[in-house]
N, C-alpha and C positions, 0 to 999 in steps of 0.2 A: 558488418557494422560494428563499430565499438564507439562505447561513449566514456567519458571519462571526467569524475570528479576527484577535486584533491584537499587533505585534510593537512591542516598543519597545528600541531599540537606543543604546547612548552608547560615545563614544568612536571612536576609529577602525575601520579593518576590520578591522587585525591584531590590536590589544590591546584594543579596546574587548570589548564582552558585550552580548546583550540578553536580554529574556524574551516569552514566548508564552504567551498566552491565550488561549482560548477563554469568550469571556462571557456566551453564555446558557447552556451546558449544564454550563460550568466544570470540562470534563473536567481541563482543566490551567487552572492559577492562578499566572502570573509562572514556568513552567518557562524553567531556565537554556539561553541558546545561544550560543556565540559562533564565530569561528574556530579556535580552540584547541578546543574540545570535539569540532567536525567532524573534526578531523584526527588529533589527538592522545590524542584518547579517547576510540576506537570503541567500545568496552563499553558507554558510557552512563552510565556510573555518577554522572559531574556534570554530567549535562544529557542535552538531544534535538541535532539535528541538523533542517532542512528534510528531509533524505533520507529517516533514519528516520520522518518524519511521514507522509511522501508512498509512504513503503513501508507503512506501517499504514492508511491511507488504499486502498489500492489492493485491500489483504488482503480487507479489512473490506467494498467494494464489490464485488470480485468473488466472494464467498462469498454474498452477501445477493443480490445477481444471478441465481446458479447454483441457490439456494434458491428462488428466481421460480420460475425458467424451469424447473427439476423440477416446482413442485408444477404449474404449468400444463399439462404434459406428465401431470396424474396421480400423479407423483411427490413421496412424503417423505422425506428423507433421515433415515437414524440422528444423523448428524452431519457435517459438513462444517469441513474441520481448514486451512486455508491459510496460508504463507509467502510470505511477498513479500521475495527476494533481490535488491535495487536495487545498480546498478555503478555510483558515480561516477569519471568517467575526465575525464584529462587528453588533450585533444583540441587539434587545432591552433588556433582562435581561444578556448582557457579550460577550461573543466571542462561535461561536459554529463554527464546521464544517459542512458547508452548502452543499459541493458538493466537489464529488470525478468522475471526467473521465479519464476513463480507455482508453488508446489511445493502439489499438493491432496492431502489423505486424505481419501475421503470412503465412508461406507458408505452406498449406497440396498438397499433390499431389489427385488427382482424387478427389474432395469432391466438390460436386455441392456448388455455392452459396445459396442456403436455409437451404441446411444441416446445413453448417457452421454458417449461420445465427442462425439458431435453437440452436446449440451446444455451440455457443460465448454466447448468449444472456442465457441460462441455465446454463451455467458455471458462470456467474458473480451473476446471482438469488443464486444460491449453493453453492459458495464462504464463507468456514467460513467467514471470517473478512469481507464479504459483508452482512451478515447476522446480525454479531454485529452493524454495521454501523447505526446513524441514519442521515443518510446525502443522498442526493438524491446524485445517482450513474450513471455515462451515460456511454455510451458505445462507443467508435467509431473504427471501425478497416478496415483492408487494408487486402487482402485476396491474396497472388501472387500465 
């Protein structure tokens, strides 16, 4: 499987802009980014960020993961709620991403608390995009 997004970028680092596609499923179409929008204007309001991508990205995989690895254990969940809180930090050679917590709500019916322990915490270890990641990863979730 490969999937493929394209960035097109003008101008320089500081003042230039670009945009982000996604062109077979077109979730986004020319969505704005630049350095100014990373920095300047967290809310999002005039644009994405790499960060915020790679935080929704990470949401979206380890919820669809933890959905697996329940129903294979016998388990369906009610629903499974995830946030993905990405830190970019200023670190001694530049900016890295240092840490990503995964905040879960998830309600299964009948699944002991260890089960679920066991199967949250192996679904974010088996998580594509937690597996690319080099950023310490935690975990915290709400079990109803």
């Amino acid at each position: 499987m490969k999937r493929t997004a394209e960035a097109v970028w003008n101008g320089s680092g500081t003042e230039g802009s670009g945009k982000l596609t996604t062109p077979h499923s077109k979730a986004f179409v020319d969505l704005p980014y630049s350095l100014k929008l990373r920095f300047e204007n967290e809310d999002g309001t005039k644009g994405t960020n790499p960060e915020e991508l790679i935080a929704a990205a990470h949401a979206g995989c380890y919820a669809m993961a933890l959905s697996v690895a329940l129903e294979e254990s016998g388990y369906t969940a009610d629903s499974i709620e995830t946030k993905a809180v990405l830190s970019l930090d200023q670190v001694d050679d530049g900016w890295a991403i240092t840490t990503i917590n995964l905040k879960l709500d998830a309600s299964v019916p009948d699944i002991s608390d260890d089960e679920f322990d066991k199967l949250a915490n192996g679904a974010k270890a088996g998580c594509p995009v937690s597996k690319v990641l080099n950023a310490e990863i935690t975990l915290d979730y709400t079990l109803n």
